[in-house]
Each structure stands twice: as C-alpha cells, then as structure tokens.
N, C-alpha and C positions, 0 to 999 in steps of 0.2 A: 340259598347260597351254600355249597359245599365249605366244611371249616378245611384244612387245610394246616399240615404242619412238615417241619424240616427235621429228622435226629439225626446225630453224628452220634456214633460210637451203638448201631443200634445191633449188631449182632452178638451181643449177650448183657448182664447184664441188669440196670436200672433201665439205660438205650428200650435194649431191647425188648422188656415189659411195658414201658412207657408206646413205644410202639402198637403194641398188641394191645393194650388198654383203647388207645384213642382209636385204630382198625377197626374193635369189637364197637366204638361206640359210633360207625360211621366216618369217617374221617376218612380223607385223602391221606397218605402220609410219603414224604419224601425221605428213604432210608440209606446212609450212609454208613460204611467200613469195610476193614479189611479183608474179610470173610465173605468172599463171593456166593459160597454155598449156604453160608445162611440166612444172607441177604434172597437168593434166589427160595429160600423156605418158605418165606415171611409172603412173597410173592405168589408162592403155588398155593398157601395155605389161604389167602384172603381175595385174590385176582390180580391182574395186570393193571387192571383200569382203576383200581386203591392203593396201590403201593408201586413207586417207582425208586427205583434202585441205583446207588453210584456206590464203584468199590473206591475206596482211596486211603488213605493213611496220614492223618494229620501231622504224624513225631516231624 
C-alpha cells in the first residue's frame, strides 16, 4: 500500500523539506500553496504520478 500524505504551506520552508523528505522516501504527497511555480518544481523534480499540486492561500 502506497503511504500517502497532504502539506499545506509546502513551498518553502518546514512544508516544503517535509515534503521532500517524505518524496525521497517514496510517498505519494499531496502539495498545497501559494506559489504555483514552486509547487510545479517539487512536481518536475520527483513526477506527476508522486506529487499532486493545489495553489491556494489559507489567510
């Protein structure tokens, strides 16, 4: 079974290492904020099919 997890706030960053930690160790990861371009990084850097992407801004 794939592990699987949700970050908010993940383009930079605690988010965004937390991200890359759990990426590097196999993980699905669902990544949220306001930075579309680094959202889409995180994406080019590990695949489509590991990382799925929502821009949005919680304030």
């Amino acid at each position: 079974m794939e592990k699987r997890a949700i970050i908010i706030a993940a383009t930079s960053g605690i988010g965004k290492q937390l991200a890359i930690n759990l990426l590097q160790d196999a993980w699905v990861v669902g990544v949220a904020g306001r930075r579309e371009a680094e959202l889409m990084a995180l994406r080019e850097n590990f695949g489509a099919d590991k990382v799925k992407i929502a821009v949005m801004d919680v304030t």
